[in-house]
N, C-alpha and C positions, 0 to 999 in steps of 0.2 A: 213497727216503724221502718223496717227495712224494703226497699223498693220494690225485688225479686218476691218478696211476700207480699206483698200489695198489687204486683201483677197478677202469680198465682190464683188468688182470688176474684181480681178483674175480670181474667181469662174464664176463671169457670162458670164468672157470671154470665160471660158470652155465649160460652158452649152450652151451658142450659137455656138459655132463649133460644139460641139456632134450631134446640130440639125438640122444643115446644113448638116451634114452627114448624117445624117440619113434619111433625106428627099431627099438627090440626090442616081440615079439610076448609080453606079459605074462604070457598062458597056455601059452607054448611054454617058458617061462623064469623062472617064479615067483622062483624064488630070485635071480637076476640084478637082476630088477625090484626086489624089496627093496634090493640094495644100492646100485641107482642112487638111490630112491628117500631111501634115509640119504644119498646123497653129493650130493642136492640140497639136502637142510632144510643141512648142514652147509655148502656152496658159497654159498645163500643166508643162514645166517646171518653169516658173515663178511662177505658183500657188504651188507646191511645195518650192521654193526658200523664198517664204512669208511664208507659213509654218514650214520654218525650222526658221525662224528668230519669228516667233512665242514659238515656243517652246523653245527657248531659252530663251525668256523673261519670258514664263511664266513657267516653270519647268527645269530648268536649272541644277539644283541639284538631276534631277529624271530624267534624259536621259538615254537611255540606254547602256549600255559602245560599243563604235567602238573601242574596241583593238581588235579585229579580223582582220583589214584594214590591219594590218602589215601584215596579212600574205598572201596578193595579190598581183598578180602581179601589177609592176609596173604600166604598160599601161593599169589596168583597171581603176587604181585612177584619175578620170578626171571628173571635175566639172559635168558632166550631169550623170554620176552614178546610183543616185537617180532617175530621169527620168527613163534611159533603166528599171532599179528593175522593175518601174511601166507599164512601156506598153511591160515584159516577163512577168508581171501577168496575165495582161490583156489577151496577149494571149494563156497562160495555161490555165486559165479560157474557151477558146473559145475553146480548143480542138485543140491547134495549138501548134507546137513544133519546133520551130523555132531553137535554137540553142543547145539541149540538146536531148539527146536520150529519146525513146517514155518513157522506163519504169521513167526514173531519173521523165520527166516531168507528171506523173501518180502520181507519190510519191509527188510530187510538188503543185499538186493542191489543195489540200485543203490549203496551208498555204497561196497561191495565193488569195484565196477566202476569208479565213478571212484576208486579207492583204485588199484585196477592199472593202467588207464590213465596213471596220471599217476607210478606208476614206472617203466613201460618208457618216458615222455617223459625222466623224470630219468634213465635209463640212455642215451638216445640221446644228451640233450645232453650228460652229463658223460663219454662215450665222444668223442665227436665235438672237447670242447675239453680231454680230453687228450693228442689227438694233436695239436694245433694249439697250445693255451697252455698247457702245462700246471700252469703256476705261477700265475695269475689266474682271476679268478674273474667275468666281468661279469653287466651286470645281468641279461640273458635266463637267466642259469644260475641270479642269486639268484632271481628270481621263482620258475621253476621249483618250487627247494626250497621257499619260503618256501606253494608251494602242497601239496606233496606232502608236507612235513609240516604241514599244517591238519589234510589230509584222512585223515593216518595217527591224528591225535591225535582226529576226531572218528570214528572207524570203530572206535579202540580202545574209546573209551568208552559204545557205543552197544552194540557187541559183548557186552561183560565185564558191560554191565547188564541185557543178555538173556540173559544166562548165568546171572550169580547175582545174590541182594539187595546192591547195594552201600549202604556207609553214608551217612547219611544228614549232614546239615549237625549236626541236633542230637545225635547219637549219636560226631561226631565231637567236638563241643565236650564232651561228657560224657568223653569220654576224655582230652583235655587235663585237664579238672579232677581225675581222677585221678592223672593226671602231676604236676601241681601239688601235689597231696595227699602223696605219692608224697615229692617232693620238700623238701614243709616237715617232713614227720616224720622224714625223715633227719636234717635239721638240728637238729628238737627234741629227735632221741635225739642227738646229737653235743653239743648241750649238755649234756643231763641228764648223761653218762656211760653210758649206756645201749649206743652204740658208739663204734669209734675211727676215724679218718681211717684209722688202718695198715689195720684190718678191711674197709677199703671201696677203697683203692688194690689192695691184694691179692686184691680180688674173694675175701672168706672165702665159702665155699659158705653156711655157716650162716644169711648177709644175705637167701637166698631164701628162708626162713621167717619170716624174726627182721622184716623191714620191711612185710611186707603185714600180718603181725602187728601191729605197733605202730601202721599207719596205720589198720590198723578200729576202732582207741581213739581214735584221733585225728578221726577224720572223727565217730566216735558225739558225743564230747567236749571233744575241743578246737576244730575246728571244722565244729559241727554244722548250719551252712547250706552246708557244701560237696558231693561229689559222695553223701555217705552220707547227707547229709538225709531223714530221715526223716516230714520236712510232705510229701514229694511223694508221688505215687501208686507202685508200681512200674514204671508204666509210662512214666515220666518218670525213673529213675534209667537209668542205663548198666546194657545188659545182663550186665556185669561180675558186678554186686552183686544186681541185680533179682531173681534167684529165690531168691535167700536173703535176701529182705525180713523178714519174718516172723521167720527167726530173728535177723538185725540188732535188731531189735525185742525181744527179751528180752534178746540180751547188752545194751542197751542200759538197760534196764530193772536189771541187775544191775549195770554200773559206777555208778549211779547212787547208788547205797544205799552204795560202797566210801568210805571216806577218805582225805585225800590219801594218807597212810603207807602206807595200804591199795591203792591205786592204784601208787603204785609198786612197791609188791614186786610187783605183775603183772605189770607191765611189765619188771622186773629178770627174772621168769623169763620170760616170752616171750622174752626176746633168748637165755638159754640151753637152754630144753624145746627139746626133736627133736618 
């Protein structure tokens, strides 16, 4: 049950694929090669997986901040993450530029290389203290980590931002305000009667129409200095709404002209039109 012995053994699973690899002749055994190939990302991602759960017990208050994650895309936040980071170093390190243009991955590599450098140290040393302590943890092993994840957390984000456009400071505050929006028109229709606490515990399907509905009335409407303000340019609104500026701009132009009576029965039928 203990971590350092559940690395120990991760580790060794590693170092015996690398040397199966390295003893088989690629072209004489293509098929072979693939499957070492998968039984490395998968040896090195559990060996990572142990080491994140390492650091966490043992420098927990010395990580290094992942508020940058916000500003990726969606579909890159996906449990193996951390793996891909590690076998794009690997192959920046090797002269291979697999999904980044040559110069970005030029600029890349040295932070590639102290990125691997400094896990095969954190492999040595937490091999080495858990055949000796395996239940502690001193300070040569915290440092260790507390450098090896710096350097994982500054190669991820330097990586992922030569990769794609990550979001920006204002595009994420534009999406909080959505959230925000998001969340007061819930509450506004929960007053009106418009829905019910049952239809929102029960996750009613209907809610993924029925609420981005009522919040474009709400943002035109009720509060119209929030992310749907329409004093800004489009290009200051969140890319959410921005290309449909223009038409925000006439429904807005028609609830205007509605009365309150009138307003509501739209409202009453948006929570039920398909």
């Amino acid at each position: 049950p203990r971590l350092l012995s559940q690395f120990f053994f991760a580790d060794e699973r590693v170092t015996r694929v690398v040397a199966e690899i390295n003893g088989l002749d690629a072209e004489l055994d293509p098929q072979q090669y693939l499957v070492l190939l998968n039984q490395l990302h998968l040896s090195q991602a559990h060996l990572l997986a142990v080491l994140e759960q390492i650091m966490e017990e043992c420098i927990p208050t010395q990580r290094h901040s992942r508020d940058y994650l916000v500003k990726f895309p969606e579909e890159l936040l996906v449990d193996n993450l951390g793996n891909h980071m590690l076998f794009a170093a690997e192959c920046l390190l090797a002269g291979t530029f697999l999904e980044v243009e040559e110069s970005d991955g030029a600029q890349l590599r040295p932070q590639a290389r102290n990125l691997l450098c400094s896990l095969e140290l954190v492999r040595t040393v937490l091999r080495e203290q858990s055949l000796s302590q395996p239940s502690s943890y001193p300070e040569p092993v915290r440092a260790v980590l507390i450098q090896f994840d710096r350097l994982f957390a500054e190669f991820e984000l330097s990586y992922v931002s030569s990769l794609v456009a990550v979001k920006s400071p204002e595009e994420i505050y534009r999406q909080q305000e959505i959230i925000v929006l998001f969340c007061e028109t819930v509450e506004r229709a929960l007053h009106l009667g418009y829905l019910t606490q049952e239809m929102i515990d029960g996750y009613e399907p209907l809610l993924m129409f029925t609420i981005p509905r009522l919040a474009i009335i709400s943002g035109l409407l009720i509060y119209p200095e929030g992310p749907l303000s329409l004093e800004r340019s489009p290009e200051e609104m969140s890319r959410v709404f921005s290309p449909f500026y223009n038409l925000l701009k006439k429904i807005r132009d028609l609830l205007w002209v509605l009365s309150a009576e009138e307003l509501c029965l739209l409202e009453r039928s948006l929570c039920t039109a398909e």
